[in-house]
Short mmCIF file of the C-alpha atoms (twelve columns), coordinates in Angstrom:
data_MODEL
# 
_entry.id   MODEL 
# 
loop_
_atom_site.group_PDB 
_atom_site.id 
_atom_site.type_symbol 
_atom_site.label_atom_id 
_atom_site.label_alt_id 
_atom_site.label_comp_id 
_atom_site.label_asym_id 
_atom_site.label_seq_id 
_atom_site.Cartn_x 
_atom_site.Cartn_y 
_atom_site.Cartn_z 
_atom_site.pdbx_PDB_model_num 
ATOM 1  C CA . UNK A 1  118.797 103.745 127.809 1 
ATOM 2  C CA . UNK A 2  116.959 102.957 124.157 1 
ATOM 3  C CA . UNK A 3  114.222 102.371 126.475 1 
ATOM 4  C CA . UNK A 4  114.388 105.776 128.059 1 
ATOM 5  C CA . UNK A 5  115.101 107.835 124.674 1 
ATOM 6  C CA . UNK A 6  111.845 106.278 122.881 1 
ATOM 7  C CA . UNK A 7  109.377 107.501 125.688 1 
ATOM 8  C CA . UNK A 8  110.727 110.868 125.731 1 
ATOM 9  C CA . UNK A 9  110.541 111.186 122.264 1 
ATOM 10 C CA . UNK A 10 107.350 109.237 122.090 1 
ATOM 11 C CA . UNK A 11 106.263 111.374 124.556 1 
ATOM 12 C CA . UNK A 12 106.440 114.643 122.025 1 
ATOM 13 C CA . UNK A 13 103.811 113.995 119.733 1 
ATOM 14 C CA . UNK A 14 100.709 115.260 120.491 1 
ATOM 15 C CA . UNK A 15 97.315  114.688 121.057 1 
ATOM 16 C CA . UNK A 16 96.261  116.297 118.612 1 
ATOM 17 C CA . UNK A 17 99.105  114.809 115.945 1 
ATOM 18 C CA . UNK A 18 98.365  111.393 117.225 1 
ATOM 19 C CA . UNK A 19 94.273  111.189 116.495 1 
ATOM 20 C CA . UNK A 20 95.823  111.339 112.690 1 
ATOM 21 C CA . UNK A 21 96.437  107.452 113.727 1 
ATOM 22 C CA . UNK A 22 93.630  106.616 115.936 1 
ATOM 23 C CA . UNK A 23 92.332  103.418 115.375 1 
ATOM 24 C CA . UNK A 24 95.678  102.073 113.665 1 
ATOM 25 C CA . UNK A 25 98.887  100.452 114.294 1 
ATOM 26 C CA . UNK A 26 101.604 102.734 114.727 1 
ATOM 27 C CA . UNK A 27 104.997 102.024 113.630 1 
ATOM 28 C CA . UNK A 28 107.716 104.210 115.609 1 
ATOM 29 C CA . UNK A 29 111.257 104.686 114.852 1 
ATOM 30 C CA . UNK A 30 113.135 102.930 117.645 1 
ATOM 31 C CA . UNK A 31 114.288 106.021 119.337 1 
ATOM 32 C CA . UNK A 32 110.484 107.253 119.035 1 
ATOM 33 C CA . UNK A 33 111.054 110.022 117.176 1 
ATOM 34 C CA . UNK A 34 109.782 109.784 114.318 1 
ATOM 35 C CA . UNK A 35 106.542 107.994 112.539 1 
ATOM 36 C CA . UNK A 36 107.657 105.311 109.711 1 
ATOM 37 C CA . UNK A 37 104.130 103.906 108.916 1 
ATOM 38 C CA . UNK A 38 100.782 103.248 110.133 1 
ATOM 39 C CA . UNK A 39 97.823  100.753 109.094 1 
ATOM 40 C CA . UNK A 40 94.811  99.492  110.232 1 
ATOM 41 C CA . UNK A 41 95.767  95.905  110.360 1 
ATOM 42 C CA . UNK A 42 98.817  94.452  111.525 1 
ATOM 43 C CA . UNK A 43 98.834  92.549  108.294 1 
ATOM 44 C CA . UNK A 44 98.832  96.761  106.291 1 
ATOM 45 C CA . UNK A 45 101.503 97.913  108.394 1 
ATOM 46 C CA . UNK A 46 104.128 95.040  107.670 1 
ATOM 47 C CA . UNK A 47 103.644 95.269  103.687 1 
ATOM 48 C CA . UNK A 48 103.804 99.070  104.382 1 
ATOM 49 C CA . UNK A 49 106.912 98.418  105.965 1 
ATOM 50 C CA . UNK A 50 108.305 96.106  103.322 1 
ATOM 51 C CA . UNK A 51 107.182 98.826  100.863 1 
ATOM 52 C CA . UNK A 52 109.650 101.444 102.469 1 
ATOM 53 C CA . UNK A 53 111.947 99.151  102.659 1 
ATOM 54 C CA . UNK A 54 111.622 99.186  106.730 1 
ATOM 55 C CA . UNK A 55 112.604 95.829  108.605 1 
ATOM 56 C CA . UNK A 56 109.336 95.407  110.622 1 
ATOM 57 C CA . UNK A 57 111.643 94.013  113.207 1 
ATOM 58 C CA . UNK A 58 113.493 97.406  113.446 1 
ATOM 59 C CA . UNK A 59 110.380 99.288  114.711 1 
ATOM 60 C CA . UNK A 60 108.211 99.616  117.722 1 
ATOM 61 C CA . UNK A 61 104.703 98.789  117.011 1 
ATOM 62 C CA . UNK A 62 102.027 100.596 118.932 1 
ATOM 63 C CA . UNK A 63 98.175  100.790 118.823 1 
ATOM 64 C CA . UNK A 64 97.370  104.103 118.672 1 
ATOM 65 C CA . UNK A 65 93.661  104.628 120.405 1 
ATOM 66 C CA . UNK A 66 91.299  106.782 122.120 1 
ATOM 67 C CA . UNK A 67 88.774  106.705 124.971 1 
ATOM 68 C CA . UNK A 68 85.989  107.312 121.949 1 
ATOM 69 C CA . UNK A 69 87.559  104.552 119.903 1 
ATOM 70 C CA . UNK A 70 86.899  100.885 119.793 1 
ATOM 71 C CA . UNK A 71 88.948  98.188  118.582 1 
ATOM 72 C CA . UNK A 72 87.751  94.910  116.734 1 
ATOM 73 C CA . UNK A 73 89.351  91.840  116.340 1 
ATOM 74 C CA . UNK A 74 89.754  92.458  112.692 1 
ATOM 75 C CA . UNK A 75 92.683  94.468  113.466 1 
ATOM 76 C CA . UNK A 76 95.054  91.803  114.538 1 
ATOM 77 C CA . UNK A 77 94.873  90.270  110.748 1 
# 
């Protein structure tokens, strides 16, 4: 069921919302509604997390990318 509710709100954003994050980790609410932070690295997004006061463990991570985009390994540090 969670797994259902987070694509279809996942699902809602946008094209066009989601190249604000290309290139970066994502972090979605669980339900997928809503954006919480984003980084380049990994390594950004959890102290972005910690930050808000968001338990990175509480999230869904995604790597937002496009066709144009290329990823590195520098962005799993």
């Amino acid at each position: 069921m969670l797994m259902t509710m987070y694509a279809n709100n996942r699902a809602r954003f946008s094209l066009e919302e989601l190249r604000k994050y290309a290139d970066q980790w994502v972090a979605f609410s669980l339900d997928g509604s809503r954006v919480l932070a984003s980084a380049a690295t990994l390594t950004q997004l959890e102290d972005r997390l910690a930050a808000a006061g968001v338990d990175a463990q509480n999230v869904a991570l995604e790597r937002v990318e496009f066709e144009d985009s290329q990823t590195g390994g520098a962005e799993f540090l």
